[in-house]
Every structure is written in C-alpha cells, then in structure tokens.
C-alpha positions as a printed Julia matrix, in Angstrom:
104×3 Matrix{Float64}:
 -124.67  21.33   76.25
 -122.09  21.46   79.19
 -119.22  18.49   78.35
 -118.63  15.96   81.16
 -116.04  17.57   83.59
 -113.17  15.2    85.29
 -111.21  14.79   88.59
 -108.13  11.9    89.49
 -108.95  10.39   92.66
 -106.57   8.82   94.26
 -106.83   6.77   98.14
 -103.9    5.93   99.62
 -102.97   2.87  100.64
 -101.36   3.67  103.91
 -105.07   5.53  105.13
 -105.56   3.4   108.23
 -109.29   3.13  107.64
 -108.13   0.75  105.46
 -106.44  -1.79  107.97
 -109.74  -2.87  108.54
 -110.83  -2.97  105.14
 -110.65  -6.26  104.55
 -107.13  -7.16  106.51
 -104.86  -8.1   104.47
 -106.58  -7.43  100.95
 -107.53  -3.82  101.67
 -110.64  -2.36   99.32
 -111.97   1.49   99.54
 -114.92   1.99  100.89
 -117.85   2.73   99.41
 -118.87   5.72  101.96
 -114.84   6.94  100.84
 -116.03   6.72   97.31
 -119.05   8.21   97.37
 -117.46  11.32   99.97
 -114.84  11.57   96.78
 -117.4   12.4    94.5
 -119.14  14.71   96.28
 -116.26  16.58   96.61
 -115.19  16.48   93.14
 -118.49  17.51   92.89
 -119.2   20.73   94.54
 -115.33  21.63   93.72
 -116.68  21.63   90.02
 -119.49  23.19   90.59
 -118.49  25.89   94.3
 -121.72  28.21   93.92
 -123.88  24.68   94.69
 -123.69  22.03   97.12
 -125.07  18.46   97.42
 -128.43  17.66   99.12
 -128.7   13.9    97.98
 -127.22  11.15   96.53
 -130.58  10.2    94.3
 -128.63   6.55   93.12
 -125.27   4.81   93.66
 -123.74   1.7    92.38
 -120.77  -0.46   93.02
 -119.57  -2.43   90.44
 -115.78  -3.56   91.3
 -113.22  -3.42   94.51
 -111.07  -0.12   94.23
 -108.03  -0.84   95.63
 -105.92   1.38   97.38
 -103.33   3.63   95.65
 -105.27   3.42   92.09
 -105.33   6.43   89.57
 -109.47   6.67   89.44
 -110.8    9.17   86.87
 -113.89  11.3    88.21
 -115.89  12.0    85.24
 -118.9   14.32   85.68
 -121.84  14.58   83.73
 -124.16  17.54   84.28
 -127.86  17.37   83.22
 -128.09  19.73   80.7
 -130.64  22.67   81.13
 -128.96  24.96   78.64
 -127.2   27.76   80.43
 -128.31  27.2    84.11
 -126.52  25.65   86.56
 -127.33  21.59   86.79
 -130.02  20.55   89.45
 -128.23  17.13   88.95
 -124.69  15.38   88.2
 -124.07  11.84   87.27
 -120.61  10.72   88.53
 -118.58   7.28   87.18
 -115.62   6.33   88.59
 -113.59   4.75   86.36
 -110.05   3.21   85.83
 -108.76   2.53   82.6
 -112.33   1.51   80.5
 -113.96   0.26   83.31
 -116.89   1.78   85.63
 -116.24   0.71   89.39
 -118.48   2.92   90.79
 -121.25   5.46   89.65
 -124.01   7.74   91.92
 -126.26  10.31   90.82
 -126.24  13.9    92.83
 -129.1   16.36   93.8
 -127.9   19.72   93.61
 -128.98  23.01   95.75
C-alpha cells in the first residue's frame, strides 16, 4: 500500500488575480486550487500526467497567504503506478477543498 504523499501550498496574497476576487475580501479560486493540485500532482508522480479531474469539491474560502497542506492519496494497485489520486486540501483539521485525478 503506497502512504498518502503531501505538498504546502501556499497563494499569495499580493497575486493580482486576486484583486478581483472578491474586492476587498479576496478568496482563491477554485480553477487556482484545482491547477495547485495538479501540479502537486504530477510533481509526485513525473513519469504520469493528468487527463481528468473525475470529481472536485469546495468546501470553505481559502484565503490568500494560508499554509494549505496537499495530501495525496494514490489508489492502491500494489506496485504499479496509480491510474488515480485523491487530493484534500486542508488547513489545520479541516478539508477546504478535495478533487479526484485520472492519471495517464
């Protein structure tokens, strides 16, 4: 069984997609969020790269210049590489965001 792997995310608050994002109370993204974990993704995982996003959720606001933990969890198919990784975003205890990535 392959453990869960982890990133830190972090957006900063001076991006200036977030101006717009709502003024004056700026929020990341969800596209930003979801980009993130694709990254995090296919840096964890460089011989494979991301053909879907099969599910994503939002549960909170992430605001701006917040420590977010990445954690990945590969399906487990014994030794081979994962066809699939489920991806929470999370700060402190709580899940603000989760999606579920297809793998080439």
């Amino acid at each position: 069984m392959m453990p869960p792997l982890e990133a830190v995310l972090r957006f900063p608050g001076h991006a200036p997609l977030l101006a717009d994002h709502f003024p004056g109370a700026p929020r990341v993204p969800g596209s930003c969020l979801l980009e993130a974990m694709r990254r995090a993704v296919e840096e964890a995982f460089p011989s494979r790269r991301v053909r879907a996003v099969r599910r994503a959720g939002f549960r909170h606001f992430v605001l701006p210049d917040s420590d977010l933990l990445c954690r990945m969890e590969p399906e487990d198919r014994g030794d081979a590489l994962p066809s699939e990784v489920r991806c929470r975003l999370l700060h402190g205890d709580a899940c603000l965001a989760e999606a579920v990535f297809s793998l080439e």
